[in-house]
N, C-alpha and C positions, 0 to 999 in steps of 0.2 A: 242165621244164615249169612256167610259172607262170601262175596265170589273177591276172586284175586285174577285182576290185572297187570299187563307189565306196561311200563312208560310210556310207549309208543302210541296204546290205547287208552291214553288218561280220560281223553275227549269223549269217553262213553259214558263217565258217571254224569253228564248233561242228561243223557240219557235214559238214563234211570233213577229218579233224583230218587226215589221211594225205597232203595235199594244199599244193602251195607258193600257197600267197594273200596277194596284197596288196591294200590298200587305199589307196586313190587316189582322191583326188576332184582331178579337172584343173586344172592350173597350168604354164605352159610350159617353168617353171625346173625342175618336181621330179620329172620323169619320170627314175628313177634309170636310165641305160644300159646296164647286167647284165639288170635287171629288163625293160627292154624287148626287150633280145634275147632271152631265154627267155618271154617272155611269149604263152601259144597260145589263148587264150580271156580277151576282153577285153568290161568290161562298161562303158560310158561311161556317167559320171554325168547324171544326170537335167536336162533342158529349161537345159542351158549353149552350147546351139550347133552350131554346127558343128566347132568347133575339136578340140574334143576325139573326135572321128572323124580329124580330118585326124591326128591324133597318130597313127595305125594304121600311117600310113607307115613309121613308127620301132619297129617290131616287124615285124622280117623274117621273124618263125618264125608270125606269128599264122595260124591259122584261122578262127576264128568268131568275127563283133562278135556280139554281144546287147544290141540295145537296150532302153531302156525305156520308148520310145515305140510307138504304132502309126504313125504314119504314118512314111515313108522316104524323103520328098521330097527329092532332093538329094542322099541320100548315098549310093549307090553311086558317085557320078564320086568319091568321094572318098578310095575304098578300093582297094587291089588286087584285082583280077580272081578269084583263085585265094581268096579270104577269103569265107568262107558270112555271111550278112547274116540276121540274124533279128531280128523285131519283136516286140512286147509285144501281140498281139491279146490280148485278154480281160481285159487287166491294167486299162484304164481305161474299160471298159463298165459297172459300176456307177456309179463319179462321173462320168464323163461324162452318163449315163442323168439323175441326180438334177439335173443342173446344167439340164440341157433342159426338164425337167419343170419346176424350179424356173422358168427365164426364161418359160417359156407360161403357166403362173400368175401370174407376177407381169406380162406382156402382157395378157392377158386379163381382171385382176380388179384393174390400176392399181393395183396396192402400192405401189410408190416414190413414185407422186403423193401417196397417201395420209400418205408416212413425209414427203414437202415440205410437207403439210401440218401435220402436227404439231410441226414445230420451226417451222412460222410462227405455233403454237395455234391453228389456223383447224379449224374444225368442221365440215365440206362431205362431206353426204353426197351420193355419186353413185351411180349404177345403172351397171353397167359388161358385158358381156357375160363370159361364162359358158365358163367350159372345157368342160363334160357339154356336149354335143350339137357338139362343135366336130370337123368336117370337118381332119383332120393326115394329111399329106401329106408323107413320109419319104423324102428323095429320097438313095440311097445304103443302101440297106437291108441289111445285113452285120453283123456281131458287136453294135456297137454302137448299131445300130439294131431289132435287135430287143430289146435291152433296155431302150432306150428307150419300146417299143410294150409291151412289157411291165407297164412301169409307167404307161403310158397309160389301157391298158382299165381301168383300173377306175374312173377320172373318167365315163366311157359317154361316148366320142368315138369315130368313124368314122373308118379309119386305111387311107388308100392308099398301099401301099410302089412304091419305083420303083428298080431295080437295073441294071445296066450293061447287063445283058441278059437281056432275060425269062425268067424263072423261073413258077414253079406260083405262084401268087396273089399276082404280081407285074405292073409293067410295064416295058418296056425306056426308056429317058431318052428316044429319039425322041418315045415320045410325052408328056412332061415339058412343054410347052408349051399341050397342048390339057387338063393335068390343073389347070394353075395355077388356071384359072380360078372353079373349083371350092370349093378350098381355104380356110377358116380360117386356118391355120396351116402354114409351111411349112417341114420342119428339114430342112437341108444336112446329111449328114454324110460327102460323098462326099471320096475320097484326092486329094491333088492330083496329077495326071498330064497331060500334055501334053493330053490330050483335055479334062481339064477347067478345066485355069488359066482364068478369067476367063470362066469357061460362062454364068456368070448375070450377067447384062448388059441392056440397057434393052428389049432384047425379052421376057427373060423377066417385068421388074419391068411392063412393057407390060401380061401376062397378066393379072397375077395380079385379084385382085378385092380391089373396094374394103373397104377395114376388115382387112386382111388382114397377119395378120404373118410376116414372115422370122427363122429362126432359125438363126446359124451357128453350130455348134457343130465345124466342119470344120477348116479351114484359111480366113486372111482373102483369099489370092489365086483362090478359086475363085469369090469373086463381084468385077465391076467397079465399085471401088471410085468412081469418078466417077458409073457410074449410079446408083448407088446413093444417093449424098448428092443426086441430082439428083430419082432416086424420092422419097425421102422428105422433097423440100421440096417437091414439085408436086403427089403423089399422098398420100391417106388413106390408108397402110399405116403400120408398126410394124414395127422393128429391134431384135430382141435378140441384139448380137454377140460373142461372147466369144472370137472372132479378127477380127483386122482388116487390111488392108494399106494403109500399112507397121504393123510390130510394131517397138516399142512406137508407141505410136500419137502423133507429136508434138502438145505442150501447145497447140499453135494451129489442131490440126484442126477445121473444122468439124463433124463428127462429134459431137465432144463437145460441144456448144451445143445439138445439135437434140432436142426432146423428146420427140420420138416415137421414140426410140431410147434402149436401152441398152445399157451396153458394160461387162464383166466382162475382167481383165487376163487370157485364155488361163489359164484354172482349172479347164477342166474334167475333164480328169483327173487336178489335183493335190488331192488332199484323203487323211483317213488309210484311205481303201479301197483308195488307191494300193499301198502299202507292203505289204500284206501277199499282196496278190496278186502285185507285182513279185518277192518273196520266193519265192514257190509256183514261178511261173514260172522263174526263174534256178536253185531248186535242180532240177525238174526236169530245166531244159535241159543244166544242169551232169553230171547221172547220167549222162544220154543220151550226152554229147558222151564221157564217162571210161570207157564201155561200148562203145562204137563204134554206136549205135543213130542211129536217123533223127532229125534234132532236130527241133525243135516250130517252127512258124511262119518258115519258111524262104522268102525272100524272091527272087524271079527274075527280077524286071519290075520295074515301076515301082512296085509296090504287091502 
């Protein structure tokens, strides 16, 4: 039995000195062929793709991928049927959280206009509205959303969550159209699943209210990328996106030109909060898996 790690988690084979671990961070040439035939718990290295899933093929003995990502878009087609699929829930609910807060502060209080202004030495003071009293509307409300609202309330903002299906002091996404209107500020953080590719679309940007900003913190295909650049030349709203579709986002997108938008390279849950919760997680899913117990964050659907 060999479980396979990628570099970032080397600091685990301390962990288990009793135990065959390799370290591997993907490359198509270096997957040694012993190691992939013995290899039953495999951990693919961090935001490289796809490819290094599709390598699972080439371990006949494996069990269980552990990713270290939360969302799972795409790759079960990519694994054998009989192989347990586990995600990093909780692993990127702090940075993800701060990255969100971060874009609605700097939406709401024009920081970056501020920072264009200063390497032009231009002195322009403006009045700009206010995050405390701002009406946030959290559509996708789950691990990562309530740490986001977490670190919300203390700004004193008014916080509507909306979840795939009504819960206790929530509301179900059907009614997601009649809440736009409402809203300040509006943060996506829903999984991409056939129900939601392409959910927020020129009906929804239709809703929302003027002065109003969008914030993806999700995945870039769960909003329509065409309404979207279409909203925010027609319509007074604000784009802060740190996914986009397509990814990476080509040097001639209109996207990048328009100013009432900004666009962070998918950062949000890479920063050093990452690592040591992806750590936390992997050694306990590791005990779990070496014990015969139920693992952590076990994946069955699309999400």
């Amino acid at each position: 039995m060999t479980i396979i790690v990628p570099n970032l988690l080397s600091n685990i084979t301390s962990e288990f000195p009793d135990q065959e671990i390799e370290i591997w961070d993907y490359s198509p040439e270096s997957l040694n062929a012993s190691t992939a035939d013995r290899c039953t718990f495999y951990v693919p290295t961090y935001m490289s793709g796809k490819r290094p899933i599709e390598v699972s093929k080439k371990m006949p003995n494996l069990e269980v991928i552990q990713l270290l990502t939360a969302g799972v878009d795409g790759v079960s087609a990519l694994i054998d049927e009989n192989v347990t699929l586990c995600n990093a829930k909780g692993v990127h609910d702090a940075s993800t959280a701060e990255l969100t807060v971060a874009l609605a502060l700097n939406a709401r209080r024009g920081l970056d206009k501020f920072h264009r202004n200063q390497l032009s030495q231009l002195w322009s003071s403006i009045s700009y509205s206010s995050l405390a009293d701002s009406k946030v509307l959290i559509v996708g409300y789950g691990s990562i959303g309530h740490a986001v609202e977490q670190r919300l309330l203390p700004f004193e903002v008014e916080i509507t969550k909306v979840t795939r299906t009504k819960h206790e002091n929530t509301y179900p996404m059907e009614d997601l159209p009649n809440l736009l209107g409402d809203a300040d500020i509006v943060i996506l953080l829903v999984p991409l699943t056939t129900e939601t590719r392409a959910f927020f679309d020129y009906k929804m940007f239709r809703a929302m209210k003027d002065g109003a900003i969008l914030i993806n913190v999700a995945r870039g295909q769960v909003v329509n990328t065409d309404d979207l650049v279409e909203a925010l030349k027609s319509r007074n709203i604000f784009a802060a996106l740190d996914v986009v579709d397509p990814e990476p986002l080509p040097a001639d997108h209109v996207l990048w030109r328009l100013d009432n938008c900004i666009i962070t390279p998918h950062v949000g849950g890479n920063s050093t909060a990452f690592l040591r919760r992806a750590h936390q997680l992997v050694v306990s899913n590791l005990n779990r898996y070496l014990r015969g117990d139920a693992l952590l964050n076990v994946i069955s659907g699309e999400y």
